[in-house]
Structures are given as structure tokens and as C-alpha cells.
N, C-alpha and C positions, 0 to 999 in steps of 0.2 A: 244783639247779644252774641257772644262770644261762648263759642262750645270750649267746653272742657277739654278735649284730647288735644283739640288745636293749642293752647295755651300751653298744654304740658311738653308739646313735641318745640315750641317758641324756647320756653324753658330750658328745655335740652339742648339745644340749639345754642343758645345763650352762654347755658354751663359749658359747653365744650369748646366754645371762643373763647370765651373767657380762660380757660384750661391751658388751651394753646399759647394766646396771648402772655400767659404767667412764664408758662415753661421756656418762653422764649427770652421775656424779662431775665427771667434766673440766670439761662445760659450766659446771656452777654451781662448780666453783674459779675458772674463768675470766674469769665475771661476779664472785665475791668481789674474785678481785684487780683487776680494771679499777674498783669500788667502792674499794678501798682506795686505788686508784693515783690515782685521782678525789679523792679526802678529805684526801691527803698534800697536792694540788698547790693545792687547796682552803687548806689551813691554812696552806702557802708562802704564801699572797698575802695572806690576812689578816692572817701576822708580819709582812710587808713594810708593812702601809696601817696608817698613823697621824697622826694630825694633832694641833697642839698648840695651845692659846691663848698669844699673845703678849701681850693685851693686862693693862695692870694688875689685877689682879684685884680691886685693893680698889678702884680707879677707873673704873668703865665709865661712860662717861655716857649717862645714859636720859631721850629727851626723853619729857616727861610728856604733851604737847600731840599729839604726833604718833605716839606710843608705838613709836619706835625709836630704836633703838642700834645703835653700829659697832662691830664684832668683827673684830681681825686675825685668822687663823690661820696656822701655818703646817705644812706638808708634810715633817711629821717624822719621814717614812717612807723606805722606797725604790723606791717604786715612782707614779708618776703617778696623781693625783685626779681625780673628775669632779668638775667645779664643781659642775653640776646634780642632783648627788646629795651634798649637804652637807642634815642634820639639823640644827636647833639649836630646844631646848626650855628654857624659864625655869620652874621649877617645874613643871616636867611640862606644860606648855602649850607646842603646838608653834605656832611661826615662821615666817613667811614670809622666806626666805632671797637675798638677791640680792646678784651679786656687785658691787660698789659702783666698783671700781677701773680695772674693762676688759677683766681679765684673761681669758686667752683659753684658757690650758691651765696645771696645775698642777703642775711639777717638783720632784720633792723637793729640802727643801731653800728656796722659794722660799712668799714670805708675801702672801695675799689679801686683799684689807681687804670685810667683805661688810656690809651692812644688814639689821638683822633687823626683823621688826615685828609689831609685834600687833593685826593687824588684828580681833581678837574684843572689842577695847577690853576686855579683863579686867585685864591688869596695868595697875596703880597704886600710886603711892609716895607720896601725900602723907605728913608727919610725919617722923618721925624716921629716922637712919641706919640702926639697927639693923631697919626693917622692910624695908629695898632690901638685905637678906642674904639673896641669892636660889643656889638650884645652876640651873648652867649644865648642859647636858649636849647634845656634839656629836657628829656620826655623820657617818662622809666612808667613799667607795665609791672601788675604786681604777678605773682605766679599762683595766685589762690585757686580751688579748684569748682568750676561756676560760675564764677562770677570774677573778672581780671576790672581790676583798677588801673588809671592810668593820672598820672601828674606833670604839669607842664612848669619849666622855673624860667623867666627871662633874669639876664643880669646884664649887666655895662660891666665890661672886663678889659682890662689893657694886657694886649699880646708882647710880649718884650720879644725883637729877633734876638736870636743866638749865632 
């Protein structure tokens, strides 16, 4: 037979694992859901941040001498672009980016004219059209505050020399 006090001290025993056990459950639900709530607002701002090429894509013109080129884009998002964080790479060879026109701040909606260039002097087009069939590929970061979106665009674009 089983005393009484023993069972109640078992009891308490029990309850205050159990106690632990929860409090600890709650904690890391708490951190899951702030992770998750973190990830949703994460992926809201990168649906929002987009940018598009406006310029012709079968006509870019590429000075051969200088090794750059003018790229419009525009903020074909919903949410504000940092200038300063615009990507642009020519066959996987990254560009020096600048913005060309003045512009001060990026509204969706509204189009950038920027300068790219290659200062590793590696691109080159002499010959023919078919070897200036180059992929573009651009990356723009949104300016929101919290949470920064980012968007990446590949395109097939012909460099015309000038």
C-alpha cells in the first residue's frame, strides 16, 4: 500500500515537469511562429520588388573603346528600389553600376537610365552580330524598412558595338 504523502510529493513532482516541459513547448512555438511571421513578411517584399529592362533588347549599344553601355530599367514592382543596390552582370561578369540620369529615389512605376561598365576590360565584340548575343542578368533590392526584398531578371540581349 501506498502512503498518502508519498503520492502527493509524486504529484508535485509530476506537476512541476510537466510545468517545465510546457513552458518550454511555448517558448520554442513562440520563436517557430516569430520565424515564420519573419519569412511571410520576408517573401511580401520580395513579391513586391521587381524591376524590368526597357531597353531594346536586340539593340543595346556597347561602346567597344570604353566598354559601356546604357541600361534603362524600370521599377516594375510595388515597392521603392535602392539605387545603390542594382546588380547587373553580362555573361556572368559583374558591372560596375551607376546611375546615369540623376535620379535620386526609385518609385515604382518610374524608369532609371544607368551606365554599366566593364572595367576588367574582358568583354569584347569585335566580328560579328551573333557573338554580342550576350544574357543580361539584373538584381535590384527594395529600400523598405525591415524587411529588404530583392529580384533577379535573366534576359538574351544583343550588344550592338558603337
Amino acid at each position: 500500500m501506498a502512503s498518502g504523502p508519498s503520492e502527493i510529493v509524486l504529484l508535485c513532482a509530476g506537476l512541476i515537469v510537466a510545468g517545465l516541459v510546457s513552458g518550454v513547448l511555448l517558448e520554442s512555438w513562440d520563436d517557430m511562429s516569430d520565424a515564420i511571421d519573419d519569412r511571410s513578411k520576408e517573401g511580401l517584399e520580395d513579391a513586391k520588388t521587381k524591376a524590368s529592362l526597357v531597353n531594346d533588347p536586340t539593340n543595346i549599344g556597347w561602346d567597344d573603346t570604353d566598354k559601356i553601355a546604357t541600361i534603362y530599367l524600370q521599377n516594375s514592382g510595388e515597392t521603392f528600389l535602392d539605387l545603390n543596390e542594382v546588380g547587373i552582370f553580362i555573361n556572368s561578369l559583374s558591372l560596375t553600376v551607376q546611375v546615369a540620369d540623376g535620379s535620386t529615389t526609385w518609385t515604382p512605376g518610374s524608369i532609371v537610365q544607368f551606365t554599366v561598365q566593364d572595367n576588367t576590360d574582358t568583354l569584347s565584340f569585335p566580328g560579328s552580330q551573333s557573338e554580342n548575343e550576350v544574357k543580361i542578368t539584373i538584381t535590384v533590392v527594395s529600400t523598405s524598412t525591415g524587411y529588404s526584398g530583392a529580384s533577379t531578371v535573366s534576359e538574351e540581349v544583343r550588344l550592338v558595338t558603337e
